[in-house]
C-alpha positions in Angstrom: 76.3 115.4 154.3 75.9 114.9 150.4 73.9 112.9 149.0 76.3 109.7 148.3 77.2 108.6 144.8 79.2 105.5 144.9 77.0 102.6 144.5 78.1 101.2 147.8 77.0 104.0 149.8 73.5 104.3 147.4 72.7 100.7 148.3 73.6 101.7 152.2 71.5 104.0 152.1 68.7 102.5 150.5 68.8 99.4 152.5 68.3 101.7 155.8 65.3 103.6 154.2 63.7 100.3 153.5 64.2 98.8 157.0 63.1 101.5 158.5 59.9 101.3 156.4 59.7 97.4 157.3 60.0 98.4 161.2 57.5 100.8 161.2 54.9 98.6 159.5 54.4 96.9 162.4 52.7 100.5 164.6 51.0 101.6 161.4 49.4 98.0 159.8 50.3 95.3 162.2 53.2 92.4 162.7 53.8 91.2 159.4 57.1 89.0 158.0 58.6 92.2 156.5 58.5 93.6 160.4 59.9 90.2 161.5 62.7 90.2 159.1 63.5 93.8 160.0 63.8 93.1 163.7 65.4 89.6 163.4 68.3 91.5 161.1 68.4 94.5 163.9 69.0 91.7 166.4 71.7 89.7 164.5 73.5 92.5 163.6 73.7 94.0 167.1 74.5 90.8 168.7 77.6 90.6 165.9 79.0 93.3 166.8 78.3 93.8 170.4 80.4 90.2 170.6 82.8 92.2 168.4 83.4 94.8 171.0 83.6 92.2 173.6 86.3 90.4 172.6 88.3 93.3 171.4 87.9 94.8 174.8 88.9 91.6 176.7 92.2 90.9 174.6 92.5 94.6 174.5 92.4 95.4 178.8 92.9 92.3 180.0 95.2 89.5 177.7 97.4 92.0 176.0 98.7 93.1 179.3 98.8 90.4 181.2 100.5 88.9 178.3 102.7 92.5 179.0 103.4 90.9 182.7 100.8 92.0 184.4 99.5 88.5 185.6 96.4 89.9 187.9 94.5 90.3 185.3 94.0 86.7 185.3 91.4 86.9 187.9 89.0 88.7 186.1 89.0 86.4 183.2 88.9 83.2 185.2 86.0 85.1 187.0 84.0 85.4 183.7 84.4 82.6 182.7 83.2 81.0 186.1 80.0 82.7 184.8 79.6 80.0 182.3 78.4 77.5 184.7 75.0 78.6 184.7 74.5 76.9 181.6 75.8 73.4 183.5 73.2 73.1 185.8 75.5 70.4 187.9 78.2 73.3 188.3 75.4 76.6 188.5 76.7 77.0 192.2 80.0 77.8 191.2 78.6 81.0 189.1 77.2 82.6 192.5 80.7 83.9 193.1 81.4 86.4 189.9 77.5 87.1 190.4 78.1 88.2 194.0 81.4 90.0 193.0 80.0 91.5 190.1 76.7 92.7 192.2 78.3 94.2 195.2 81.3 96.1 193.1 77.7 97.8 191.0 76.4 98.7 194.1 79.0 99.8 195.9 80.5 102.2 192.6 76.5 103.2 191.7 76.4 104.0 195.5 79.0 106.8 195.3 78.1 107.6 191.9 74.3 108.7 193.7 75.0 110.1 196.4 77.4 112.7 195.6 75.2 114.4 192.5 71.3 113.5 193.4 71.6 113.8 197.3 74.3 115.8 198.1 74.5 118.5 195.2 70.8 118.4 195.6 71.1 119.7 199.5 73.7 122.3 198.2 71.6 123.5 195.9 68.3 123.4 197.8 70.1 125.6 200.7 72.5 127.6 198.5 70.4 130.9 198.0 71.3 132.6 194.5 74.3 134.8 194.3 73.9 139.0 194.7 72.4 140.7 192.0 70.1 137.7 190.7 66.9 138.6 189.1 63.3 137.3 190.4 63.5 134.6 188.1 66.4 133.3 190.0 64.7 133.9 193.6 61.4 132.0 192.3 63.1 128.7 191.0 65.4 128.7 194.3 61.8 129.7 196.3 60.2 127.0 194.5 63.0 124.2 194.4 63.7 124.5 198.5 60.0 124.5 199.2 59.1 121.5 196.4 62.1 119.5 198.0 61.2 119.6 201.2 57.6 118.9 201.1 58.2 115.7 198.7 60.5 114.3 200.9 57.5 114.8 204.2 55.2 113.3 201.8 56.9 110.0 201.9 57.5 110.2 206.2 55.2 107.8 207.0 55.9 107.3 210.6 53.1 109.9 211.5 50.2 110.9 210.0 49.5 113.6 207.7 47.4 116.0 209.5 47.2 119.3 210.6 50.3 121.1 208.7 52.1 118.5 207.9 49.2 117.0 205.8 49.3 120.2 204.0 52.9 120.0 203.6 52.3 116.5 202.0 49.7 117.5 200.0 51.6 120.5 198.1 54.6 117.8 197.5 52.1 115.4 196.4 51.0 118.0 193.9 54.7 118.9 193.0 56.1 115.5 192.6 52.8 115.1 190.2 54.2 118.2 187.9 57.9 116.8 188.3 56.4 113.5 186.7 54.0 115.6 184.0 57.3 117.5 183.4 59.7 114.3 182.5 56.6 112.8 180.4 56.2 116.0 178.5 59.7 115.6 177.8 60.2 111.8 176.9 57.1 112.8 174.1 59.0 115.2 173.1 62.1 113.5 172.4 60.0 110.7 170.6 58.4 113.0 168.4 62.0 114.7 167.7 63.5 111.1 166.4 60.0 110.2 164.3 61.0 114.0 162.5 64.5 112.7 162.2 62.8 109.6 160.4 60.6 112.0 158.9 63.4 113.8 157.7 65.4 110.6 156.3 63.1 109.3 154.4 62.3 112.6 152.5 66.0 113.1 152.1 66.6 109.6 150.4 63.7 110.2 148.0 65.5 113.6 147.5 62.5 115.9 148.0 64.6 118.0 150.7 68.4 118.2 151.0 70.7 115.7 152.3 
């Protein structure tokens, strides 16, 4: 992307670089007023528009067509706005119902959005040897996953007690799940360090020292 040149997209783009600079203040000096108005600005502005999306969405799936004649739709709105007796605490009770609605219809769509990728793929793909032909690279991770699954899951049976083999079973998961863990740290640093380069990179490219 070129470096803009109308004075509406300059002053866009200068107002980013010096939030950005007001927002890191606060890790590199301390909390300071310039910090506070950053954040207070990042919070108005994303409340704005996330009440922007909201209502666009409700008129948009549910009071265009039941204004079409589809006249079910009706429930969900009354049911949201049955949520607005928590803030009557006379009428709170009556918000227990949309909770309870909303809670078990999460549960019950998170359910069967789990078990079919983590648990079962996971047993397909724990059992599922590699195809013919595959190198030794293939064998080892298909070695390494059946072996590391199975021993992390005896590490948490806790109806007998680890001893014997099975301690030593639990003990190798217990080292695996500890590498699993190191592994997803080592990667959450990673990706923080590849958006502060991305903010590295920003603010070099609006002073114009490197390319836009």
């Amino acid at each position: 992307m070129p470096y803009p040149t109308d004075p509406a997209g300059i002053a866009g783009l200068w107002v980013a670089w010096l939030l950005m600079l007001m927002i890191y203040s606060y890790p590199l000096y301390k909390e300071n007023l310039a910090f506070r108005f950053a954040e207070h600005t990042y919070i108005g502005i994303t409340l704005g528009v996330s009440l922007i999306v909201a209502m666009t969405n409700v008129i948009r799936i549910a009071i265009v067509p039941m204004l079409q004649g589809k006249y079910h739709y009706i429930i969900p709105i009354i049911l949201g706005f049955m949520m607005y007796s928590l803030l009557v605490p006379r009428y709170r009770w009556v918000s227990r119902y949309p909770i309870a609605i909303l809670v078990g219809t999460g549960f019950g769509l998170g359910m069967r959005g789990v078990l079919i990728p983590n648990i079962t793929q996971q047993v397909i793909s724990t059992i599922t040897p590699p195809a013919a032909g595959a190198g030794a690279v293939d064998w080892w991770n298909y070695i390494y996953i059946a072996i590391g699954t199975i021993c992390a899951v005896m590490y948490f049976v806790l109806t007998w007690e680890h001893r014997g083999g099975l301690g030593s079973a639990t003990r190798l998961g217990r080292w695996i799940i500890m590498i699993g863990l190191g592994a997803y740290f080592g990667n959450t640093v990673l990706f923080r360090m590849a958006m502060l380069s991305g903010r590295a990179q920003f603010f070099l490219q609006v002073l114009k020292i490197v390319p836009m």
